[in-house]
C-alpha positions in Angstrom: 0.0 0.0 0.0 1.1 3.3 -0.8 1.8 6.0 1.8 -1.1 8.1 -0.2 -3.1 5.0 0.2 -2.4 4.3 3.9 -3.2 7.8 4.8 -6.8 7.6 3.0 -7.6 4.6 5.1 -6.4 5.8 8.3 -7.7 9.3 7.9 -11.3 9.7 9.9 -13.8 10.4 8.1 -17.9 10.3 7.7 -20.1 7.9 5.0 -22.8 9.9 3.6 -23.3 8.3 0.4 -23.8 4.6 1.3 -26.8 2.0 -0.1 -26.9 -0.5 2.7 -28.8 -2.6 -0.1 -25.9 -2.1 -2.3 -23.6 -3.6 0.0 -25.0 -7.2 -0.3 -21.8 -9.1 -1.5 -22.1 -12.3 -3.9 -20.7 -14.0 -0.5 -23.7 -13.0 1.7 -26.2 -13.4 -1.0 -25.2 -17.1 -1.4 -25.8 -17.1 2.6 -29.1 -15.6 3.0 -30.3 -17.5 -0.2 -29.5 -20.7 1.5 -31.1 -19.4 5.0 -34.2 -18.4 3.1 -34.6 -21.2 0.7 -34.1 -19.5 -2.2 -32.4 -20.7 -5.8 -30.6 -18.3 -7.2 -30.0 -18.3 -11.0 -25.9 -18.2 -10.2 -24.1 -20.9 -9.1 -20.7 -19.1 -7.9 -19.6 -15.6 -6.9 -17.6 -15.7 -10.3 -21.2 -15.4 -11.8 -22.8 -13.4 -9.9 -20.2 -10.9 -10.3 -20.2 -11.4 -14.2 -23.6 -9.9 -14.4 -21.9 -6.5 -13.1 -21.8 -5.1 -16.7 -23.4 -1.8 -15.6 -23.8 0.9 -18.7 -26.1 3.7 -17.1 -27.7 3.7 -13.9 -31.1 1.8 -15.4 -28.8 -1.6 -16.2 -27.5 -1.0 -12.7 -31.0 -1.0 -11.0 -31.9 -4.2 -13.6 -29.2 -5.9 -11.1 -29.7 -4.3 -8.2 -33.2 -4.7 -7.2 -33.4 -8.2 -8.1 -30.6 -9.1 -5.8 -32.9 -8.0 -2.6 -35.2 -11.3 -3.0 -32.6 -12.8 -0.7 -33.4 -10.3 2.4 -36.4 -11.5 4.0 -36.3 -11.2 8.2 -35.0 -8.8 10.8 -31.6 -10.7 10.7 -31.0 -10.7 7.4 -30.7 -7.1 7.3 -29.2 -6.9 10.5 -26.7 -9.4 9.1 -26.3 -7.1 5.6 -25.8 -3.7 7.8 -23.0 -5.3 10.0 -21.2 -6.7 7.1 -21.0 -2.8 5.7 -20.0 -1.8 9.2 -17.1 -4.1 9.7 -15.7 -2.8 6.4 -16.4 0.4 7.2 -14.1 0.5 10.2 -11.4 -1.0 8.5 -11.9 2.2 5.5 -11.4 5.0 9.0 -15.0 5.6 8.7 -16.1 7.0 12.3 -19.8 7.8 11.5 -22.2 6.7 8.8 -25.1 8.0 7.3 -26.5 4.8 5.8 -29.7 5.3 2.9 -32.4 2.2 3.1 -35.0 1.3 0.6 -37.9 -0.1 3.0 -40.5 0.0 -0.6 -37.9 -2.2 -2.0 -39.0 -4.4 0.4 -42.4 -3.4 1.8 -43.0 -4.1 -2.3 -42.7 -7.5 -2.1 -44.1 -7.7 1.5 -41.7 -7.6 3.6 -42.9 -6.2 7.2 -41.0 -2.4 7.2 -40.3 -3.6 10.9 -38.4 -6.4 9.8 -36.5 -4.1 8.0 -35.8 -0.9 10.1 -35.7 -3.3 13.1 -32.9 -5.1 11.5 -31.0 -2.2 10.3 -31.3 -0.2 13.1 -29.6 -3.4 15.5 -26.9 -3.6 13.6 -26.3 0.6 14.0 -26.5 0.5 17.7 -23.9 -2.9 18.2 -21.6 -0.7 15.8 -21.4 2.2 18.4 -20.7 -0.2 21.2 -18.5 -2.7 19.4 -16.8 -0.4 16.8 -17.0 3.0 17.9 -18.8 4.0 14.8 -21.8 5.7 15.4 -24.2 5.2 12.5 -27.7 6.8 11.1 -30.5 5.6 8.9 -32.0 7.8 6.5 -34.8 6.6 4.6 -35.2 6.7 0.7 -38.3 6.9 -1.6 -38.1 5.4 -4.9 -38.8 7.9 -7.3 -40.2 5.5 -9.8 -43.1 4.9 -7.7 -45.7 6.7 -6.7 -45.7 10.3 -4.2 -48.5 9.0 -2.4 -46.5 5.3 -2.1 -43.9 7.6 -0.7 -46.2 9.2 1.5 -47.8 5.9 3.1 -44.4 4.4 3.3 -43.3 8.1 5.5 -46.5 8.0 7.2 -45.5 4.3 8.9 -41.9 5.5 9.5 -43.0 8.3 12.0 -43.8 4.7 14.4 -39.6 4.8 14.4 -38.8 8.4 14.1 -36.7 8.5 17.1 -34.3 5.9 14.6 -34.2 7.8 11.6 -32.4 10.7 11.1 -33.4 12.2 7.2 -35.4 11.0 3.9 -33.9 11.1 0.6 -34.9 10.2 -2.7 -33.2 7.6 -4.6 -33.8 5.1 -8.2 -34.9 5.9 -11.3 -34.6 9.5 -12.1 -36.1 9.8 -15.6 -39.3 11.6 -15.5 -39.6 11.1 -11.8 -38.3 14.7 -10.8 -38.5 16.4 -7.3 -41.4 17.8 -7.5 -43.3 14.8 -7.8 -42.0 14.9 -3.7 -42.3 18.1 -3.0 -45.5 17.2 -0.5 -43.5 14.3 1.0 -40.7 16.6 1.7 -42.4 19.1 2.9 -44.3 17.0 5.7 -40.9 14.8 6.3 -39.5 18.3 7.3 -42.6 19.4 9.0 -41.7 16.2 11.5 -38.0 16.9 12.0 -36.7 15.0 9.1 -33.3 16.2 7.7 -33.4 16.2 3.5 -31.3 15.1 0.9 -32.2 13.6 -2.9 -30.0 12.2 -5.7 -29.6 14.2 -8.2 -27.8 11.6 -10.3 -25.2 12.3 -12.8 -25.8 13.2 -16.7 -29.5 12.7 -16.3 -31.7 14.3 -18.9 -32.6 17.4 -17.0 -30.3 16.8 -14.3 -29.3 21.0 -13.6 -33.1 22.0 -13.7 -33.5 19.0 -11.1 -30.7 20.7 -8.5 -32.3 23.5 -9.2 -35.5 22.6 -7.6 -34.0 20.8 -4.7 -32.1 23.7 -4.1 -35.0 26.5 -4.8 -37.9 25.0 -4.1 -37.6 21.7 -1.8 -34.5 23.1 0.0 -32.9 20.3 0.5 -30.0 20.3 3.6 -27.7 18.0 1.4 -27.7 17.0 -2.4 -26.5 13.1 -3.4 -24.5 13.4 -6.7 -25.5 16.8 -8.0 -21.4 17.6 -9.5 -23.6 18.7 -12.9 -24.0 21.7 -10.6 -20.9 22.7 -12.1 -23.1 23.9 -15.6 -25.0 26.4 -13.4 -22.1 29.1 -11.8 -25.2 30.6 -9.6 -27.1 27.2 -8.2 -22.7 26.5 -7.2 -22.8 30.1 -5.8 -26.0 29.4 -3.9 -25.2 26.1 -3.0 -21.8 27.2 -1.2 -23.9 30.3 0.0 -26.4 27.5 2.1 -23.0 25.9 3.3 -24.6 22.7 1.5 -22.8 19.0 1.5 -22.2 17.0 -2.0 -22.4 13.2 -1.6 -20.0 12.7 -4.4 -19.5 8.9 -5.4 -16.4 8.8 -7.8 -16.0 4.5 -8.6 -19.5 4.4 -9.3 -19.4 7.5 -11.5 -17.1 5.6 -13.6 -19.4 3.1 -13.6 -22.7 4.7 -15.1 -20.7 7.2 -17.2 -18.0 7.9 -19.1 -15.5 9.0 -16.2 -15.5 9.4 -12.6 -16.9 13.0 -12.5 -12.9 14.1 -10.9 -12.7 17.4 -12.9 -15.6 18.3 -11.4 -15.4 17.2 -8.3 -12.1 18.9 -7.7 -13.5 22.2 -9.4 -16.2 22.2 -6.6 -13.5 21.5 -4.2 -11.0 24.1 -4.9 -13.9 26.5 -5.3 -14.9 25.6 -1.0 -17.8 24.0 -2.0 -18.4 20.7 0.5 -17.9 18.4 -1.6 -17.5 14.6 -0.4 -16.0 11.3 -1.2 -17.8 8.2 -0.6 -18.8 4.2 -1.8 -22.6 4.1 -3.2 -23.0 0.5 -3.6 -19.7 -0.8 -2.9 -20.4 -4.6 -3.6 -21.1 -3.6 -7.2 -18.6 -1.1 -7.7 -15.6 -2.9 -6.2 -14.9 0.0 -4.3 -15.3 0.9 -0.6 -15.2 4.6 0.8 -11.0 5.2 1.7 -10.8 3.0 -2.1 -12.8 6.0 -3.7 -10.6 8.4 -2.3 -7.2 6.6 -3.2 -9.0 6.7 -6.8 -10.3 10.0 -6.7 -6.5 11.5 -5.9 -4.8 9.0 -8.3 -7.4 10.4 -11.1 -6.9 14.1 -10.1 -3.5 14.3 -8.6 -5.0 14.9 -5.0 -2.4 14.9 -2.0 -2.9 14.4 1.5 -3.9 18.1 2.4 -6.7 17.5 -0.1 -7.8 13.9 1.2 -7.6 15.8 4.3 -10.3 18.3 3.5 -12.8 16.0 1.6 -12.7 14.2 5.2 -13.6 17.3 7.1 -16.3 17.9 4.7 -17.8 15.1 5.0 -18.4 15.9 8.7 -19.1 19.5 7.9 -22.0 17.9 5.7 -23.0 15.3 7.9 -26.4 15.8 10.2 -23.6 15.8 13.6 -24.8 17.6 16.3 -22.1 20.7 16.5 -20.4 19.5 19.1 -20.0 16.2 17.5 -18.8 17.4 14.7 -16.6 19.6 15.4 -15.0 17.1 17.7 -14.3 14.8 14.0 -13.2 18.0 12.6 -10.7 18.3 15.0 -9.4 14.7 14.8 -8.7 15.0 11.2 -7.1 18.2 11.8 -4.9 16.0 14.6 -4.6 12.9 12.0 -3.0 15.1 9.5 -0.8 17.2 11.8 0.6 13.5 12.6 1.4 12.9 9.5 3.4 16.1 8.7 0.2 17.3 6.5 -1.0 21.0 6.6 -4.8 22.5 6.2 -4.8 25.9 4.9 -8.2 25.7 6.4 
């Protein structure tokens, strides 16, 4: 391992960006297919890995969703959460903001207690086991319908105390925000924090940040780098103070390149821009791997890994203290390493 390398994984830092269904490896899908009596159509992780020939986001979520047949009970995604978590603490991550699809399941009727209940075990062991504190934020699939959104928000508000935001996740083609905009708006008017993905190269993808930012107000935007096309929504955005959940490995995954020039554009102009893994078992790439790629991709040094870290507490739904207490450990980390922050 490098000593670029070793310093990404060591460096503390905060998971904003994270699919806890897109961290189902071929390894625990075997396991839980076999738990749940299920046949799967692979025979080896070789093959299941094979059909991870992702063009654009729809042939990722022709994968993605299918895979989630082999979560069924409380354990199972208990058993999927603390699998991300034990990688996560080997990547430096301290505190997680983990997204969760409860339609994908509730869908195909699976109890949404079995799911948050699951989930949300697996968060608490992590504090006492692995001194990682971790939060659930729940997703709506866009390519449903708002008032599906609604009754799924409506039955989270039994477990509000457990989940910290709502975000908006899937298909984004002719599913734009304001199809949410009442789901926001009551999500807020009960305490929610807010975030959507504004997913890369989408068709209408600037006018899409431009209602998130405008008109639902979101506190923090998933994707969103085509921000960069619009020098006012960046100038607003920075104005607000507001945190980019920037995913470079899958980027590179669903488009052409990794999104670096603009990511470091956003960067250099003090906009909070972030590093972090997406779906990580289907992009081969955990959070500290996405910013060893990110810098070898844009030339990044430790100062700059450094300050992506800090952001991503910055951005994160922390209390103050809390966060500033991460700020100041990166800020500690990198004085240890001979690194200096100009801010």
């Amino acid at each position: 391992m490098s000593d670029l390398a070793a310093f990404a994984f060591g460096l503390p830092k905060a998971e904003l960006h994270l699919h806890l269904e897109g961290t189902l490896e071929p390894e625990l899908k075997f396991e839980l297919a076999a738990r749940n009596g299920i046949q799967l159509a692979q025979t080896s992780v070789e093959e299941v890995r094979a059909t991870y020939d992702f063009t654009d986001l729809t042939s990722f979520l022709a994968v993605y969703y299918p895979a989630m047949e082999v979560l069924q009970t409380a354990d199972d995604f208990h058993d999927l959460a603390w699998a991300y978590l034990l990688r996560a603490k080997e990547q430096g991550v301290v505190h997680a903001e983990m997204f969760f699809d409860p339609q994908a399941h509730t869908s195909r009727v699976v109890p949404f207690s079995a799911v948050i209940g699951g989930y949300r075990r697996a968060a608490v062991r992590a504090q006492d086991e692995l001194g990682i504190s971790a939060e659930l934020i729940l997703c709506f699939l866009r390519d449903f319908s708002a008032e599906f959104a609604m009754a799924t928000l409506m039955e989270a508000l039994e477990y509000k105390q457990w989940i910290v935001g709502v975000g908006l996740d899937s298909d984004e083609r002719d599913n734009p925000p304001s199809k949410f905009a009442a789901v926001f708006a009551r999500a807020k008017s009960e305490g929610f924090f807010l975030t959507m993905h504004c997913d890369i190269d989408q068709v209408g993808s600037i006018d899409n940040i431009g209602e998130v930012l405008r008109d639902i107000r979101v506190d923090r935007i998933d994707h969103g780098t085509n921000i960069v096309e619009d020098p006012a929504l960046v100038a607003l955005a920075k104005e607000r103070g507001l945190g980019f959940t920037c995913c470079p490995v899958s980027n590179s995954f669903v488009t052409e390149q990794m999104k670096a020039d603009e990511i470091v554009t956003l960067l250099r102009e003090g906009v909070r821009v972030t590093v972090n893994s997406d779906d990580p078992a289907y992009f081969g790439a955990y959070v500290a791997e996405n910013y060893v790629a990110l810098a070898a991709q844009a030339g990044l040094d430790e100062a700059d890994l450094a300050q992506l870290a800090i952001n991503s507490f910055e951005a994160s739904w922390l209390t103050p203290a809390r966060r500033d207490a991460y700020v100041s450990a990166v800020r500690d980390y990198a004085a240890e390493h001979g690194v200096s922050l100009s801010r």
